[in-house]
MARMIMI-514658 format. One line per field, with one value per residue (C-alpha): x, z, y; residue number from 1. Coordinates in nm, 2 decimals, padded with zeros to 4 digits. Example, Ala and Ser with C-alpha at 12.3 -4.5 7.8 and 13.67 -1.06 7.14 Angstrom:
# MARMIMI-514658
u	[01.23,01.37]
w	[00.78,00.71]
v	[-00.45,-00.11]
sepa	[1,2]
//
This chain:
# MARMIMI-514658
u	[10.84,10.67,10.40,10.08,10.20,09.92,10.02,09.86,09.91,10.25,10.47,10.70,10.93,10.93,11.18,11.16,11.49,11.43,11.49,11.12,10.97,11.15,10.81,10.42,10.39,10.64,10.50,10.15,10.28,10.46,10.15,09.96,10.14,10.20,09.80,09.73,09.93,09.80,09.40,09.51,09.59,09.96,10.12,10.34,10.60,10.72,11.06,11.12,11.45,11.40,11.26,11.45,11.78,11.63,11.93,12.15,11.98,12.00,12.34,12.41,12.25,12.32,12.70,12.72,12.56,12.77,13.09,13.24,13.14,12.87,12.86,12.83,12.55,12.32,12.40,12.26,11.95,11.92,11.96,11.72,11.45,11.44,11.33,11.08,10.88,10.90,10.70,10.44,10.38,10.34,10.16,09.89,09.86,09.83,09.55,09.37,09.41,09.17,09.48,09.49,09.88,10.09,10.45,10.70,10.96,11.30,11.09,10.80,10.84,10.83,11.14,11.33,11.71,11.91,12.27,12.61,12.67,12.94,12.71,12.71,12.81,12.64,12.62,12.30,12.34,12.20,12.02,11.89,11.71,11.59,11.43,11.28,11.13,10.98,10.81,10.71,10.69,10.60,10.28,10.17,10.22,10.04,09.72,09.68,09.83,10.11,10.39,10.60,10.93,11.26,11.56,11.88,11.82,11.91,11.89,12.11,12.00,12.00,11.77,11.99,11.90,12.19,12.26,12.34,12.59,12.61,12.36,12.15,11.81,11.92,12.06,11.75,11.54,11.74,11.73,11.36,11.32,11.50,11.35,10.99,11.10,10.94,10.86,11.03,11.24,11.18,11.40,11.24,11.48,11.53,11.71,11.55,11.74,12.15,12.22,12.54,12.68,12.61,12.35,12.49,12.83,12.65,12.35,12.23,12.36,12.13,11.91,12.07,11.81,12.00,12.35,12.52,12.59,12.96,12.96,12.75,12.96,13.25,13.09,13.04,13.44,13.44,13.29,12.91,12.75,12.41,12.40,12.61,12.88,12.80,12.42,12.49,12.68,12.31,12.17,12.08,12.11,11.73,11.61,11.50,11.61,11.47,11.54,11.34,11.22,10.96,10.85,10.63,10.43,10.41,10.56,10.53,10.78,11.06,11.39,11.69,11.72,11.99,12.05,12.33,12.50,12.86,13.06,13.10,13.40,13.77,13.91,14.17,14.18,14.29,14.19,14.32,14.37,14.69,15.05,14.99,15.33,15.39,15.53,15.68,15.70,15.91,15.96,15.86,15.52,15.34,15.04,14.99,14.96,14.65,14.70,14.98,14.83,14.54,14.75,15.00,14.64,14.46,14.75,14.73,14.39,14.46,14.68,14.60,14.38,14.43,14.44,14.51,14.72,14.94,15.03,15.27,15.41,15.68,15.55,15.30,15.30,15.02,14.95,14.83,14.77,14.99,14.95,15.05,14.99,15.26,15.57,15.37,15.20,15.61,15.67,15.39,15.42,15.79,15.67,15.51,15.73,15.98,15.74,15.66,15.88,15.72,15.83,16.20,16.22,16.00,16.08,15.91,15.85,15.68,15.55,15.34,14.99,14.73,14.53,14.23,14.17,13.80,13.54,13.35,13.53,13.83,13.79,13.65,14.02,14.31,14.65,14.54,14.78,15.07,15.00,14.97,15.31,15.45,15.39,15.50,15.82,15.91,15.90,16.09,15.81,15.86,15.52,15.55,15.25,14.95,14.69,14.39,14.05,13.71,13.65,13.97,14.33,14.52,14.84,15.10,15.37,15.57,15.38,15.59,15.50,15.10,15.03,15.23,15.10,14.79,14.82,15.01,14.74,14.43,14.61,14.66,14.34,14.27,14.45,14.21,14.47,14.36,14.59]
w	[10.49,10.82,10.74,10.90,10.72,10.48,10.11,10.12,10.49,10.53,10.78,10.90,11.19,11.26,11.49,11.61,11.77,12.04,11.86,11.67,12.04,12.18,12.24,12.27,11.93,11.80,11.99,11.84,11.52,11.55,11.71,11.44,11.17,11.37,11.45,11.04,10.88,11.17,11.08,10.69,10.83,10.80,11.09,11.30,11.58,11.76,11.85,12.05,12.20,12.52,12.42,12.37,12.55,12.87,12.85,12.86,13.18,13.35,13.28,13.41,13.78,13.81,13.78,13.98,14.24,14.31,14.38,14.04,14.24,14.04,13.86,13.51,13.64,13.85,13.56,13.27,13.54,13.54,13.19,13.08,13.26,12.96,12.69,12.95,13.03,12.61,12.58,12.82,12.66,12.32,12.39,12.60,12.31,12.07,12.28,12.27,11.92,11.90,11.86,12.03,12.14,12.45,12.59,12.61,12.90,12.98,13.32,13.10,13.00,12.62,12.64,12.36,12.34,12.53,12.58,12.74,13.04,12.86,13.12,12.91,12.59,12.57,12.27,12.15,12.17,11.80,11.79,12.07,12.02,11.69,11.90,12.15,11.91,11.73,12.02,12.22,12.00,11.63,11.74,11.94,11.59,11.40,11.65,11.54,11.87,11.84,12.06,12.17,12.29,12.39,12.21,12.35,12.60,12.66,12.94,13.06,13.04,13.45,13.41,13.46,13.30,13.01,12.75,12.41,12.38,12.07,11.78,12.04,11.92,11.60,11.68,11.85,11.51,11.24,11.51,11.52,11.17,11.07,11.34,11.27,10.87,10.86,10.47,10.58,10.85,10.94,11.10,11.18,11.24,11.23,10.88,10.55,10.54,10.48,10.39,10.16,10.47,10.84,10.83,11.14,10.98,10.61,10.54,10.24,10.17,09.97,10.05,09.90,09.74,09.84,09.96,10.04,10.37,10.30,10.18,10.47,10.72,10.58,10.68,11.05,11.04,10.97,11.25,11.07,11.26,11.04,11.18,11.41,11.32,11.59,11.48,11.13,11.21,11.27,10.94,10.74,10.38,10.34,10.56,10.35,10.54,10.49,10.67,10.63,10.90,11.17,11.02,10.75,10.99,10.70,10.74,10.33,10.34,10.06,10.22,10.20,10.07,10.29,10.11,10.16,10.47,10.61,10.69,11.03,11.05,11.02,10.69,10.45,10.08,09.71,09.65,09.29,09.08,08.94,09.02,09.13,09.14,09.32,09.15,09.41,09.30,09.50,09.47,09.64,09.77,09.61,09.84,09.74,09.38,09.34,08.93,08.90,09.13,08.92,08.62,08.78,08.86,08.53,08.33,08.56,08.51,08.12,08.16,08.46,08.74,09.04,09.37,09.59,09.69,09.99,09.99,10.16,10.16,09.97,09.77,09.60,09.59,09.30,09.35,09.05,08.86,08.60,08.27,07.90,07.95,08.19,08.04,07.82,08.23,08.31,08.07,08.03,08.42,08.38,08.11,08.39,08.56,08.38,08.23,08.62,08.88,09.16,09.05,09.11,08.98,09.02,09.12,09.04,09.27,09.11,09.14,09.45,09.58,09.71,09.98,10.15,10.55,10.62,10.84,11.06,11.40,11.20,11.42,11.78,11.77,11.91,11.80,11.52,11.29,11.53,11.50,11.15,11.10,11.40,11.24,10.87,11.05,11.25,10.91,10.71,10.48,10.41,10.36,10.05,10.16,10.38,10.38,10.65,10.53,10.72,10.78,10.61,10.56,10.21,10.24,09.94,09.97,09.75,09.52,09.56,09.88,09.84,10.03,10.30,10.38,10.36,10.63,10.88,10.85,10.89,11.18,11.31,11.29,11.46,11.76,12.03,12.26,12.36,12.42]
v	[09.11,09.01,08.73,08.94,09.29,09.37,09.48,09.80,09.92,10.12,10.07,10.35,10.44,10.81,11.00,11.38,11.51,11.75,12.09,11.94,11.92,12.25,12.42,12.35,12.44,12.20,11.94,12.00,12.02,11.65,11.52,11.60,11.51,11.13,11.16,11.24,10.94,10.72,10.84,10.71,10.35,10.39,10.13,10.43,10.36,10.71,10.74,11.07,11.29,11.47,11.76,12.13,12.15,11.95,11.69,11.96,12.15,11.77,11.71,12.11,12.00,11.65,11.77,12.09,11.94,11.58,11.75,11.54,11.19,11.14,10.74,10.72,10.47,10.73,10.99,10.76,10.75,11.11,11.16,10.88,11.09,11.37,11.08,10.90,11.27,11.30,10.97,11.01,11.32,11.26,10.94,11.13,11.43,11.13,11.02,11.36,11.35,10.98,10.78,10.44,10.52,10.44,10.46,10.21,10.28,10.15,09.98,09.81,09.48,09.54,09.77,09.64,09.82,09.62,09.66,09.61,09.81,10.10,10.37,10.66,10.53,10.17,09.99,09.84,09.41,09.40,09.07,09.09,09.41,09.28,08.98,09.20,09.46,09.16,09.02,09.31,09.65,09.46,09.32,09.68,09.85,09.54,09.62,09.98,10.08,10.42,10.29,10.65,10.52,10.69,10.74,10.74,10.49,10.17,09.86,09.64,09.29,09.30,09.62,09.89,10.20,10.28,10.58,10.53,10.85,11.11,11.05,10.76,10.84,10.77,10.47,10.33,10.42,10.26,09.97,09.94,10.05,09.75,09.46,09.64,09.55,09.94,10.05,10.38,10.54,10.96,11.13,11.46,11.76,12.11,12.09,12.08,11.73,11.64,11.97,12.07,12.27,12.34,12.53,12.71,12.78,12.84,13.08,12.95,12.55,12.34,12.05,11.69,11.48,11.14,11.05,10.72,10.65,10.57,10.96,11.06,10.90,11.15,11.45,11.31,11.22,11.60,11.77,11.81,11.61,11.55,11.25,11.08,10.82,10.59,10.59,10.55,10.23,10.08,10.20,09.82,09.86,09.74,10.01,10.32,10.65,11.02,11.30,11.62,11.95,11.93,12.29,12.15,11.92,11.68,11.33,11.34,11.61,11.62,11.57,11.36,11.00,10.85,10.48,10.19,10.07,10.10,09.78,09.75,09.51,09.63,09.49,09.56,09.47,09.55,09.88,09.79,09.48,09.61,09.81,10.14,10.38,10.75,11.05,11.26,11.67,11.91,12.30,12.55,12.75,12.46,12.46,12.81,12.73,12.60,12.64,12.40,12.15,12.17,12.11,11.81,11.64,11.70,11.53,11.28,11.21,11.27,10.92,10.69,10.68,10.91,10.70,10.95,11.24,11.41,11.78,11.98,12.33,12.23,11.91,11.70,11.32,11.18,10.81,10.65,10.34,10.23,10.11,10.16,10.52,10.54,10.67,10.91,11.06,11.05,11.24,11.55,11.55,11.61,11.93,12.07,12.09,12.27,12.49,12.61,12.81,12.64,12.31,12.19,11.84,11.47,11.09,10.81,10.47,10.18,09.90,09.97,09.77,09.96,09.84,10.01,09.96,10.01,10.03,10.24,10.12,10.27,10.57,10.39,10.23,10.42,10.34,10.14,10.33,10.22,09.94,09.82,10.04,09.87,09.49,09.58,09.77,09.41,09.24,09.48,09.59,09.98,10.21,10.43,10.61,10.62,10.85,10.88,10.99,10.99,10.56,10.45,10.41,10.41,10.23,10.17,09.92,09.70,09.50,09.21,09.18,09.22,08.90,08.90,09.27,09.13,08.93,09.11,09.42,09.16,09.01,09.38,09.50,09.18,09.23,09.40,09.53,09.85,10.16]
sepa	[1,2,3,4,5,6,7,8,9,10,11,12,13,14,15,16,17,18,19,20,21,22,23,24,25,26,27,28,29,30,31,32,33,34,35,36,37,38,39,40,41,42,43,44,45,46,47,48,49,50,51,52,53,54,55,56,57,58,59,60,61,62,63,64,65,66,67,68,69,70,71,72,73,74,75,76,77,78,79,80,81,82,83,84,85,86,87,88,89,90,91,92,93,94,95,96,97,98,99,100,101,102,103,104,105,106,107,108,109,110,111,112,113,114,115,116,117,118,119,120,121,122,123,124,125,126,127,128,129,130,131,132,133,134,135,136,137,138,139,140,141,142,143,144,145,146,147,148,149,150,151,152,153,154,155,156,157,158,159,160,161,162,163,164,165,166,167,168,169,170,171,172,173,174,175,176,177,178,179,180,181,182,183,184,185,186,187,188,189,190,191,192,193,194,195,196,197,198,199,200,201,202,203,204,205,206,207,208,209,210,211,212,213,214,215,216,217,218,219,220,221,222,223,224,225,226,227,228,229,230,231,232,233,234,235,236,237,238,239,240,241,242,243,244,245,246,247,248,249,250,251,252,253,254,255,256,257,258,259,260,261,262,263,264,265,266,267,268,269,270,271,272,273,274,275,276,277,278,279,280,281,282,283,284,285,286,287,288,289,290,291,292,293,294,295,296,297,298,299,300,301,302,303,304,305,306,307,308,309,310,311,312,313,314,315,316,317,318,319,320,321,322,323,324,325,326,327,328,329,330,331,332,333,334,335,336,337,338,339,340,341,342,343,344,345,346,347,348,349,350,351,352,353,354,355,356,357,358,359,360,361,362,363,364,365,366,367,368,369,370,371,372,373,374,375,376,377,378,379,380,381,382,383,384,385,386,387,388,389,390,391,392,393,394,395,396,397,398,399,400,401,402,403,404,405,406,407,408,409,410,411,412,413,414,415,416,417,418,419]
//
């Protein structure tokens, strides 16, 4: 906890997208609500999105009119100007409201996202932001002052203007959430929070009360972007994360508890202390039985633990652990089968380890795949399964060979030769 932070006087971080500042009534409503928990002594840094679809209209005329020769550089430039009219903004409605507040720009001195030069898609140089926010933003916020700065922007450290990419706004709040050691992040949206389904796709999915990031994460591997992946790569396990809608005007809203953090290095290791085996089912039409799949899985479950599972038209392959139980699972598998037309017959492979490859650059690394095949195929170590799901990889091999598999995946995940 910083040293000068008093024991009753919150600290939070608040962030409104820019479907919460599409209109003047959306902008009021955010002002007020920063303006209200400001007025209660609560220490409040603003962190704000360009406002409605104004990105998008930029991006729509800076492209259609360069003939396709326009730099990633000059485009980050154009683009950045949607967050820096958002700051001024707010700060001046803040200041109309009696709150001491002012903007911090990419050009001030304070600015405190810095990054590599990626134009377009930079990535935030994570200490050093930390430092900056510390020296320039923390002691603003520890004044009483409102700083309103912009999301999605970065700056190199020879002061060119950058962009974050997708989900950048929310990478520059859990960023100063964390350096600002902030008592709460807000992410202000247009959802009641991490809803159970796109809200756009869904009419009615429900709110959920609190996720785990590692679950969270999944649904942006999916296409539901609640929040993006590359942001959520920023999230620190000690910052405390809700999400809830602009439409209540209430930072105190209800919302959605977003705890944990993901782990950000590529790694593989034991995804269980003991030998796993696969029982491969064949027949036919069995993806189009869901009743016996439910039954091969329940018996499964009945014996050992389910480690995973790959299904095709024609077959089912149930990975699980083994143990005393095993030739009992064997053999009530095998009476399913027989008692079922859509089943043909089952084999067994044991002895198998089962390693998990993780991490969220899992999906920022092309070829990966290739390439952890690629160095087990040059020394002779055959894959009995592997299975892809949102920020990992589930790979079953031999167990005799658990250690020497081991290290020829870590080395492969340590290569950075890019495709």
């Amino acid at each position: 906890m910083t040293q000068n932070k008093m024991k009753n006087n919150k600290r939070i971080v608040v962030k409104y997208g820019g479907s919460s500042l599409a209109d003047h009534e959306r902008i009021i409503r955010a002002v007020t609500a920063v303006a209200n928990e400001a007025k209660r002594g609560t220490q409040v840094a603003v962190i704000v999105s360009a406002m409605g679809k104004t990105t998008d209209t930029l991006l729509h005329a800076a492209k259609n009119t360069s003939n396709g020769n326009l730099k990633n550089h000059d485009l980050d430039e154009i683009l950045a100007m949607g967050e820096r009219t958002s700051i001024r903004i707010i700060s001046a409605a803040l200041r109309a409201q009696g709150i001491n507040s002012r903007h911090v720009d990419p050009l001030d001195a304070e600015w405190p996202i810095i990054t590599d030069d990626v134009f377009s898609d930079a990535n935030p140089i994570r200490d050093v932001c930390y430092q900056k926010a510390k020296q320039t933003i923390l002691p603003l916020v520890e004044s009483g002052v409102v700083p309103v700065i912009a999301g999605f922007i970065g700056k190199t450290q020879d002061n060119k203007v950058t962009t974050l990419g997708r989900g950048g706004s929310d990478t520059t709040a859990f960023i100063l959430a964390k350096a600002l050691d902030a008592d709460e992040l807000i992410l202000v949206t247009d959802a009641e929070g991490i809803m159970s389904a796109d809200p756009k796709v869904i009419k009615n999915p429900e709110r959920i009360a609190e996720i785990d990031v590692n679950t969270l994460v999944g649904l942006a591997d999916s296409g539901t972007k609640f929040i993006h992946r590359k942001a959520l790569r920023y999230k620190e396990a000690s910052v405390k994360v809700r999400v809830i809608k602009h439409i209540h005007g209430d930072l105190n809203a209800k919302g959605t508890i977003i705890k944990g953090a993901l782990s950000t290095d590529l790694d593989v290791e034991l995804a269980s202390p003991d030998p796993a085996m696969s029982i491969t089912v064949v027949g036919n039409g069995l993806s189009e039985n869901p009743d016996v799949i439910k039954e091969l899985t329940e018996t499964v479950k009945n014996h050992a633990e389910l480690l995973g599972l790959s299904l095709n038209y024609d077959s089912i392959i149930l990975y699980v652990s083994e143990n005393e139980n095993s030739e009992a699972l064997l053999e009530n598998v095998h009476n399913v089968i027989v008692e079922h037309n859509e089943t043909l017959a089952m084999s067994v492979k044991r002895q198998l380890v089962f390693m998990k490859i993780k991490g969220v650059g899992l999906e920022k690394t092309p070829g990966l795949t290739g390439r952890i095949s690629e160095a087990l195929r040059m020394n002779c170590i055959n894959i009995f399964g592997l299975i892809t799901i949102t920020s990992s990889i589930l790979l079953f091999v031999n167990w005799s060979e658990k250690d020497k598999t081991l290290k020829l995946v870590r080395n492969a995940l340590r290569d950075d030769k890019t495709c």
